[in-house]
PATI-154274 format. One record per residue (C-alpha): x, y, z; residue number from 1. Coordinates in nm, 2 decimals. Example, Ala and Ser with C-alpha at 12.3 -4.5 7.8 and 13.67 -1.06 7.14 Angstrom:
2
     xx     yy     zz pos
   1.23  -0.45   0.78   1
   1.37  -0.11   0.71   2
// end
This chain:
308
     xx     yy     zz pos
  -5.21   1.70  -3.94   1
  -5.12   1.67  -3.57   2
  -4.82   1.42  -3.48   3
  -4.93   1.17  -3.25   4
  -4.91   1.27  -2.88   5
  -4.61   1.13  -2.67   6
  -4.70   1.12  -2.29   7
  -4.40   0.92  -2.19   8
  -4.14   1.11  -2.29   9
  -3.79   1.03  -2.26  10
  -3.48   1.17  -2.25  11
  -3.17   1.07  -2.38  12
  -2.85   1.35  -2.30  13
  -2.50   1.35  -2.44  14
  -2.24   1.59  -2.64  15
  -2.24   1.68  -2.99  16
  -1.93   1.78  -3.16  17
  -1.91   2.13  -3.34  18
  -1.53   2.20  -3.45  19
  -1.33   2.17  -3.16  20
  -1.62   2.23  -2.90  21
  -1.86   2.01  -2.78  22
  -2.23   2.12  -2.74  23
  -2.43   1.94  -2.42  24
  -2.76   1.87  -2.51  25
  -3.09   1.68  -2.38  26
  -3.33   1.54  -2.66  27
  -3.68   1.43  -2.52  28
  -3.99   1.22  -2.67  29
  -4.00   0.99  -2.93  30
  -3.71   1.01  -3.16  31
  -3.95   0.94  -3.45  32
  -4.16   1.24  -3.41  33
  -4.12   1.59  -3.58  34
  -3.81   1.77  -3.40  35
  -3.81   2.13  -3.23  36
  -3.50   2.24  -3.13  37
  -3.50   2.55  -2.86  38
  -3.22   2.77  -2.83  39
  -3.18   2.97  -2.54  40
  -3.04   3.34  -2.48  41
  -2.79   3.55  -2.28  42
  -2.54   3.32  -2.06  43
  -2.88   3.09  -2.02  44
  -2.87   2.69  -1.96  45
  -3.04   2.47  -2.17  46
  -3.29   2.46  -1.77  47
  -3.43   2.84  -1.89  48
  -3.64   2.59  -2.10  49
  -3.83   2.43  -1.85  50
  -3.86   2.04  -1.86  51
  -4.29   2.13  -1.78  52
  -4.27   2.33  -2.09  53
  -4.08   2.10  -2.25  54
  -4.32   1.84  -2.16  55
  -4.65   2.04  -2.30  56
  -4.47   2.05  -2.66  57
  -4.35   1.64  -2.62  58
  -4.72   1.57  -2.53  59
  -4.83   1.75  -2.83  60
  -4.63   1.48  -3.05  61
  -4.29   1.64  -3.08  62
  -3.93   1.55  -3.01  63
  -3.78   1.83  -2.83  64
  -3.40   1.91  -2.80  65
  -3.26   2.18  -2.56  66
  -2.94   2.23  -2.53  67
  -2.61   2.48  -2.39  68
  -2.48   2.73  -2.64  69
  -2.07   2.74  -2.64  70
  -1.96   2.96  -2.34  71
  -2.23   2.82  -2.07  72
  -2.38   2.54  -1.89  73
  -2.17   2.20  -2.01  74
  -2.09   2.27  -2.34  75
  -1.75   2.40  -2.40  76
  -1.59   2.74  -2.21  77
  -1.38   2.95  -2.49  78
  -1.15   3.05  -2.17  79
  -0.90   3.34  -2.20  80
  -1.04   3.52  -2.53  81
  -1.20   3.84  -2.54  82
  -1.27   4.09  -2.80  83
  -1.02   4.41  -2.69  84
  -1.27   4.62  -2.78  85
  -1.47   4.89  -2.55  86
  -1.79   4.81  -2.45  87
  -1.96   5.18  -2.52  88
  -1.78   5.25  -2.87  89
  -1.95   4.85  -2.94  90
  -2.30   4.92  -2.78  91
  -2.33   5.26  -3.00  92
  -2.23   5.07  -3.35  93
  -2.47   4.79  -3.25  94
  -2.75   5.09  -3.20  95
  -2.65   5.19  -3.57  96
  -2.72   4.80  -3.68  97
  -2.33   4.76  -3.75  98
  -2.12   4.47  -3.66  99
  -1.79   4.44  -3.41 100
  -1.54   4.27  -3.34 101
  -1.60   3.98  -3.14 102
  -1.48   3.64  -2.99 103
  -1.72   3.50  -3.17 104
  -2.09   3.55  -3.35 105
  -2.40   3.48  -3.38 106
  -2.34   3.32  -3.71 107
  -2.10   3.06  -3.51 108
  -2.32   2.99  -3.27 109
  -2.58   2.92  -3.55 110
  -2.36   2.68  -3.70 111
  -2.34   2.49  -3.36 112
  -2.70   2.44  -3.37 113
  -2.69   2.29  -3.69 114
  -2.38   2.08  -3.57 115
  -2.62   1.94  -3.28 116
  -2.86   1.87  -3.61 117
  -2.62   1.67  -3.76 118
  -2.47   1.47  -3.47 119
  -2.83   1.38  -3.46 120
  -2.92   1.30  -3.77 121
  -3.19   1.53  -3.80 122
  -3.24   1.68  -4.15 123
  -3.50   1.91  -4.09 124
  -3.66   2.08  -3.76 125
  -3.89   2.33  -3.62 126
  -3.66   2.59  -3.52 127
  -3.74   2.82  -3.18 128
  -3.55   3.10  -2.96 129
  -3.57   3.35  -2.67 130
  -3.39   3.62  -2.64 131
  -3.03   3.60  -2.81 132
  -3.16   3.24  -2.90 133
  -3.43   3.40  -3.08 134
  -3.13   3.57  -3.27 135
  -2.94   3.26  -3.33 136
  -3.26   3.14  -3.46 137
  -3.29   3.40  -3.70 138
  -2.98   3.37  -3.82 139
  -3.06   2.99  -3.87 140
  -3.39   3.03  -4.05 141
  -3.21   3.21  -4.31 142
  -2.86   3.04  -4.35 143
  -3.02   2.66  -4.31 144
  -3.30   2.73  -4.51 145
  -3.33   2.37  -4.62 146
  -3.32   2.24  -4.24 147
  -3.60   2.47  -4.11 148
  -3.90   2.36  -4.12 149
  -4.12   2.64  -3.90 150
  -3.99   2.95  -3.70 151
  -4.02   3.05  -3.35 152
  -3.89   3.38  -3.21 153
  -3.98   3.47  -2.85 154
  -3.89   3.79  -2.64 155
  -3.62   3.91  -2.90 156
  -3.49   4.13  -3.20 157
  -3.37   4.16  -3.53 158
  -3.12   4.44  -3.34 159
  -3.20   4.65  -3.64 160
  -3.08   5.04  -3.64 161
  -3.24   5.26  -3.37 162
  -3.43   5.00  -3.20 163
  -3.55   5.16  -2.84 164
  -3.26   5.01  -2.62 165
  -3.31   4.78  -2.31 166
  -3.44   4.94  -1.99 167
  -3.13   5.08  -1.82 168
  -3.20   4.90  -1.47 169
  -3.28   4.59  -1.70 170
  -2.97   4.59  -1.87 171
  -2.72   4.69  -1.56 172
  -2.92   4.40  -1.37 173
  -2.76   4.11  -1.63 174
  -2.47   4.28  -1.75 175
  -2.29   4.36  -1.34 176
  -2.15   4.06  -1.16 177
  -2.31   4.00  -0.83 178
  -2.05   4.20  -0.52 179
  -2.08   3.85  -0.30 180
  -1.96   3.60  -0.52 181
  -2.08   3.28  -0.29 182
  -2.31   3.06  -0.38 183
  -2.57   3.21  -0.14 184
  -2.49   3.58  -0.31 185
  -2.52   3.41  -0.67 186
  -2.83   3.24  -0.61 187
  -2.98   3.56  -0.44 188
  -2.86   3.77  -0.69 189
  -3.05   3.55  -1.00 190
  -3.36   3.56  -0.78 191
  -3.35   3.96  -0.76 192
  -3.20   3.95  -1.16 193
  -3.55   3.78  -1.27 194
  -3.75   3.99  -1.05 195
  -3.61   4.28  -1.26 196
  -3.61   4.16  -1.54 197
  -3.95   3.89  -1.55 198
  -4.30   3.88  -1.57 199
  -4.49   4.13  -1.38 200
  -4.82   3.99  -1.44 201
  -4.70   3.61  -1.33 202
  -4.45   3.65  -1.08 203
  -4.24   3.34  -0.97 204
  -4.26   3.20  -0.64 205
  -3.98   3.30  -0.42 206
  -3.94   2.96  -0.34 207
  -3.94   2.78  -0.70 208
  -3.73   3.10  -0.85 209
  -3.50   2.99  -0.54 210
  -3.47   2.61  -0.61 211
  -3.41   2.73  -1.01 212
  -3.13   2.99  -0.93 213
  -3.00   2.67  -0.70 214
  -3.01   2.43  -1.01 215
  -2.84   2.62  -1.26 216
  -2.55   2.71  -0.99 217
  -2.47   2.40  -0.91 218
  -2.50   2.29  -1.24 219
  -2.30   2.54  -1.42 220
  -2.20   2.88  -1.32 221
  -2.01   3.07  -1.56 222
  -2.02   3.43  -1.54 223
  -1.74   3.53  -1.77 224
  -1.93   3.36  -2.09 225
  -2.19   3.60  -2.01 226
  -1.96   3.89  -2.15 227
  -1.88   3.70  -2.46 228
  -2.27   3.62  -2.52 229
  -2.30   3.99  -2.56 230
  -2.05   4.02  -2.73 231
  -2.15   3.79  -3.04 232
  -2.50   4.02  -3.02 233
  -2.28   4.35  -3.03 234
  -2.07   4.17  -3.29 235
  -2.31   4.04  -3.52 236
  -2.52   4.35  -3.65 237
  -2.84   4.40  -3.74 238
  -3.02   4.09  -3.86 239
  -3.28   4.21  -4.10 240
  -3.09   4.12  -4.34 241
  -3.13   3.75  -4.23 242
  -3.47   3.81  -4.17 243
  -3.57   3.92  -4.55 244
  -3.46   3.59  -4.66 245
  -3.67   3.37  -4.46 246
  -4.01   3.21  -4.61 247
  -4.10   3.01  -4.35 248
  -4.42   3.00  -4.13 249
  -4.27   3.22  -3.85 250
  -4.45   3.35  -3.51 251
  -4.29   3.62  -3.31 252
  -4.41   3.56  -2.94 253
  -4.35   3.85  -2.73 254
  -4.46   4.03  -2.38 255
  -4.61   4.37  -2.32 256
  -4.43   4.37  -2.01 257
  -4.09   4.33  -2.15 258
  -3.84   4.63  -2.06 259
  -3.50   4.45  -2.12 260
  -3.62   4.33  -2.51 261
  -3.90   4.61  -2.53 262
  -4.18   4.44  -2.77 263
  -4.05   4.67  -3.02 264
  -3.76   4.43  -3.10 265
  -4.03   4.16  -3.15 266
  -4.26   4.38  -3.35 267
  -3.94   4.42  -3.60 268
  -3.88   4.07  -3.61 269
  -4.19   3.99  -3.71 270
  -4.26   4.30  -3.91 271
  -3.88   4.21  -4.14 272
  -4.00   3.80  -4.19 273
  -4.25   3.78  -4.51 274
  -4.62   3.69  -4.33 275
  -4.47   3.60  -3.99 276
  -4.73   3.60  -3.71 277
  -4.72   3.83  -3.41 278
  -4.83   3.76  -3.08 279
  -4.82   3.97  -2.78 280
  -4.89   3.86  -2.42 281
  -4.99   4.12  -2.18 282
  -4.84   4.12  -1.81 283
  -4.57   3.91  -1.98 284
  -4.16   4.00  -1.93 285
  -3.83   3.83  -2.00 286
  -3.89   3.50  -1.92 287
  -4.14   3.21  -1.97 288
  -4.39   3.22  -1.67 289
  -4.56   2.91  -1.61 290
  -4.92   3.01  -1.65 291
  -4.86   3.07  -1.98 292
  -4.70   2.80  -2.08 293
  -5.01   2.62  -2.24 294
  -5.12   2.96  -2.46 295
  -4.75   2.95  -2.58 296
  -4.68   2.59  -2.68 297
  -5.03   2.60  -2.82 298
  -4.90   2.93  -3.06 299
  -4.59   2.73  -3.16 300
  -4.79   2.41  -3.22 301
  -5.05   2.60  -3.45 302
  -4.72   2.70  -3.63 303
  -4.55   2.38  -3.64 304
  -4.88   2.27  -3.86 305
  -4.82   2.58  -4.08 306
  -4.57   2.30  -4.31 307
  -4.68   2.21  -4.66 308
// end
C-alpha cells in the first residue's frame, strides 16, 4: 500500500554525529512517513539531489533525507590526509576488482549513513545512490541488512574486475582541477564538466546549470575531497561481493547515454543483486535531468512497495 501523500513538505536541517565527524544533512516531509535516504556521488553536495526531485518522492508519501558525505559540502573536511599511493598503480588494481590503500572507504562512508540513521532515530529506510552513492549504497544494503528496507542504485557499479572504464574525456573532465581558480572559472568550469559528462538527450539550460554551479560554490567548494572520494572507490574493490548478499527488492536505474559510468556498470549491479530490476533510460547521462524526474521517482516508488 501507498503511504499517504505529503504536499507540504517540510524541512528540518542539522548535523549528525558519526565518530569524530559530523554529517550535514536536510530531512524533508512528514517525519512519520516511510524514510528514503539518498546518497550522492563523487565530491557531490547533498543539492545533486534536487529539492523538485526531492519534492516528487515527498508528495508520493515519503520522508526524504539528503545529506553531505565526509569530505564535501558541510559535513566534515578530513584536511591533510592522503593515501601516498600513485594514482595509475591504484586505478589498474581497481580494474582487477582489488582494494588500495586509502584515506578512507567506502565501507566508512557506509557507516556514516547509518550514523545519520541513528542520530535520527530511523530503524529502517529505503536506501538509494548515484554514482559512488550508488556504491555506498551497495555496500549498505549488504552490511545493514536489518536497516534496508528497499534498494536504489542509479548511474553506478559494483566496480567488478574488467568492467569497460570511464570515457577518457569523461573521466579527465572530473578528475583535473579547473586552470582559473575564481569563482567565475569554477562556476564555468562545472557548467562545461556537466556538459561532458550529462544527459545528451535532456540537456540543462545554460542558465539553470549556471545558477546550480553558483549554489553549490558558494555553498561549499572543496576540491581536494574530490581526490579522496576517488580514492575510497579505488580503495574499496570490487563490490560484488556486497552485492551477492543482498535480498532486498533492488532497481538499478541507469542511462544509455552514460560514458563516465557506461551502463555496463549498472547492468553488473543489477545482474550480481538476486532479482534486482534493471531500468535503462535512453538519451540519459550522468546526472538526473529534470524531464525525467517523474519516470524515475515513479521506478523507485514501484520499488519502495516491493516490502512484505
Amino acid at each position: 500500500m501507498q503511504p499517504e501523500r505529503d504536499t507540504t513538505p517540510e524541512v528540518r536541517t542539522g548535523f549528525a554525529r558519526s565518530g569524530d565527524l559530523d554529517i550535514a544533512y536536510e530531512d524533508m516531509g512528514n517525519p512519520e512517513h516511510p524514510a528514503v535516504l539518498l546518497i550522492m556521488g563523487l565530491g557531490a553536495q547533498l543539492l545533486l539531489w534536487r529539492k523538485g526531485f526531492c519534492d516528487k518522492l515527498v508528495e508520493k508519501g515519503y520522508r526524504v533525507i539528503r545529506f553531505d558525505n565526509r569530505d564535501v559540502g558541510l559535513s566534515t573536511k578530513i584536511e591533510g590526509r592522503h593515501s601516498g599511493a600513485g594514482l595509475l598503480p591504484r586505478m589498474m588494481r581497481s580494474y582487477a576488482g582489488l582494494r588500495s590503500e586509502a584515506v578512507y572507504t567506502l565501507e566508512d562512508m557506509a557507516d556514516d549513513a547509518a550514523a545519520l540513521l541513528d542520530h535520527l532515530e530511523i530503524e529502517q529506510a529505503h536506501i538509494v545512490g548515484g554514482s559512488m552513492g550508488g556504491m555506498i549504497a551497495q555496500v549498505f544494503a549488504a552490511r545493514y541488512q536489518h536497516r534496508t528496507k528497499t534498494l536504489g542504485v542509479i548511474f553506478s557499479s559494483n566496480n567488478q574486475p574488467l568492467l569497460p572504464p570511464p570515457g577518457p574525456k569523461q573521466l579527465k573532465a572530473i578528475t583535473t582541477r579547473p586552470q582559473d581558480t575564481s569563482r567565475a572559472g569554477v562556476i564555468a568550469n562545472a557548467v562545461n564538466v556537466g556538459r561532458i559528462i550529462g544527459s545528451p538527450g535532456y540537456p540543462t539550460p545554460l542558465d539553470r546549470a549556471e545558477a546550480d554551479a553558483a549554489e553549490s560554490y558558494d555553498r561549499s567548494y572543496y576540491p581536494v575531497g574530490v581526490a579522496r572520494h576517488f580514492g575510497a572507490i579505488l580503495g574499496s574493490g570490487s563490490l560484488r561481493r556486497y552485492d551477492e548478499m543482498i535480498t532486498v527488492p533492488t532497481v538499478v536505474i541507469h542511462g544509455r547515454a552514460d560514458k563516465l559510468m557506461r551502463p555496463s556498470g549498472g547492468r553488473a549491479v543489477a545482474k550480481a543483486i538476486r532479482r534486482a530490476r534493471l531500468v535503462l533510460f535512453d538519451g540519459m547521462g550522468h546526472d538526473l535531468p529534470e524531464p525525467l524526474w517523474d519516470d524515475i521517482a515513479g521506478e523507485l516508488a514501484t520499488t519502495f512497495a516491493e516490502i512484505p
